[in-house]
N, C-alpha and C positions, 0 to 999 in steps of 0.2 A: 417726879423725876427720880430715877434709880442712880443712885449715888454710889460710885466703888469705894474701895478700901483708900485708895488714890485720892481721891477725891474729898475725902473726910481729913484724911492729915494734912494737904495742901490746907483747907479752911481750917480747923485746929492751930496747924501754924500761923497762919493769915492772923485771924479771930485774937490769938495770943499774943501776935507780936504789934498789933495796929490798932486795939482795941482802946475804946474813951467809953467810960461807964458815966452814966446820967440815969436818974429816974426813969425808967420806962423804954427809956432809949439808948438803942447801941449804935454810935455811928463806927462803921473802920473806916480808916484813912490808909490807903492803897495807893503804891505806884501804878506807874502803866504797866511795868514788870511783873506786876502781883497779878493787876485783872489779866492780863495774858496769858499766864499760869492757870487762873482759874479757869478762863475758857476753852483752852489746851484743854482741861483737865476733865470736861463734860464730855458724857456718850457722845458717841458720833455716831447716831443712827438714824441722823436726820441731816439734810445739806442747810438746815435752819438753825442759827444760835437759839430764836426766839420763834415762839409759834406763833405759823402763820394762817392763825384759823383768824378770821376779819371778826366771827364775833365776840372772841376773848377779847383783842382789842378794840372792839368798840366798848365791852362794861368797862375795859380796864380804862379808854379814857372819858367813858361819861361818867365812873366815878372819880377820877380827878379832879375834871371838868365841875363836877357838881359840890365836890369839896372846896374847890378854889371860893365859887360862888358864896357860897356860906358864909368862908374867911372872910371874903373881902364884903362881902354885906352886897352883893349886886346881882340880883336875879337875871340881867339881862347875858350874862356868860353863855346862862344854861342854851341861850339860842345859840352856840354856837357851836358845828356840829364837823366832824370828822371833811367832810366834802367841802366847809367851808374853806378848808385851805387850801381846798385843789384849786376852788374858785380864784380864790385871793393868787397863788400863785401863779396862773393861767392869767386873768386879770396883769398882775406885776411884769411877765414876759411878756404880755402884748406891748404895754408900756412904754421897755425900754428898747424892745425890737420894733415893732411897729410892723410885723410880720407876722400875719395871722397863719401862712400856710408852718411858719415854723413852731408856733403854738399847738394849730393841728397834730405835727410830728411828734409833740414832746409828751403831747396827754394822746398821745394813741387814739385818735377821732380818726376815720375813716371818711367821713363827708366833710366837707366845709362848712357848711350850713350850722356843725355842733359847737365851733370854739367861736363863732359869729356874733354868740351872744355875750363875750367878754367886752365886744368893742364896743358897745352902749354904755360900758360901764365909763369910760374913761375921758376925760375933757380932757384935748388940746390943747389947750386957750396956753398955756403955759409953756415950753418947749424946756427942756434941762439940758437937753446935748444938742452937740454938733456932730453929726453924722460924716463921717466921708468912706467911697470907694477905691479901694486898690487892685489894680492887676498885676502888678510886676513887685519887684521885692525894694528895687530904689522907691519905689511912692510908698510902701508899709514902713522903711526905715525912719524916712521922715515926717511921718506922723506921730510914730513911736516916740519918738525924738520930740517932738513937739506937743509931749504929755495925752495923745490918743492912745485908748487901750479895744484889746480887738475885742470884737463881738462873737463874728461869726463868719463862717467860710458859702458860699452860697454857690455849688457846684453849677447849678441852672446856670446860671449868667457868667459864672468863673471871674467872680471878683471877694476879697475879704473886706469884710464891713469892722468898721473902725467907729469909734464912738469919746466926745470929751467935754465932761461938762463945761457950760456955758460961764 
């Protein structure tokens, strides 16, 4: 990264006014005001703060990933791989929606048939909420009222989906 003259005295200042020296290690302690400044303060010849090349971020987190492992003394980390969290997350919103076509929408699947295989993943047997429908604004107030919080607007059927633990 090509760094301006700007850009040098903002961190100089930074560096000098926030700085805790430890062996080996410099951490700064920065308001939100500071990292603002510094990121104000980067070229802008890209619409990305951070590069969005997939394979820097995949070394950058399979060596995290495989540092954690280490620390923690548990090889089974290392299975755990960038997609897993799509899984897990697609997995989680089927869950509490129970709405596969809005699973489909949310990870950009085109067929049904691809977010289909979330729903094996998940038992029932359990239930956590109480679901209800609303179409008018008196039925939302009082559920609102009645510690429901909304989910989702569901244009097809033209009702808001309301949701409250059990």
């Amino acid at each position: 990264m090509k760094a301006d003259r700007k850009t040098v005295e903002i961190v100089k200042e930074l560096v000098s006014k926030y700085i805790e020296d430890k062996p080996r290690r410099i951490t700064l302690k920065l308001d939100w005001k500071d990292y603002r400044s510094l990121i104000n303060a980067l070229p802008k010849n890209s619409e990305y703060i951070f590069n969005p090349n997939i394979h820097t971020t995949r070394q950058n987190f399979q060596k995290q990933r495989n540092r954690i492992a280490r620390t923690l003394q548990n090889p089974r980390i290392r299975q755990i791989h960038l997609y897993t969290f799509r899984h897990w997350f697609a997995t989680m919103q089927y869950y509490k929606t129970r709405d596969i076509l809005y699973v489909k929408h949310l990870l950009g699947h085109k067929q049904i048939k691809n977010p289909e295989v979330y729903t094996h993943l998940i038992n029932f047997e359990r239930d956590d909420y109480h679901v209800a429908f609303t179409k008018t604004l008196e039925e939302e107030k009082e559920l609102i009222e009645a510690g429901f919080e909304f989910v989702r607007y569901s244009e097809k059927d033209e009702v808001a989906i309301y949701r409250k633990r059990k």
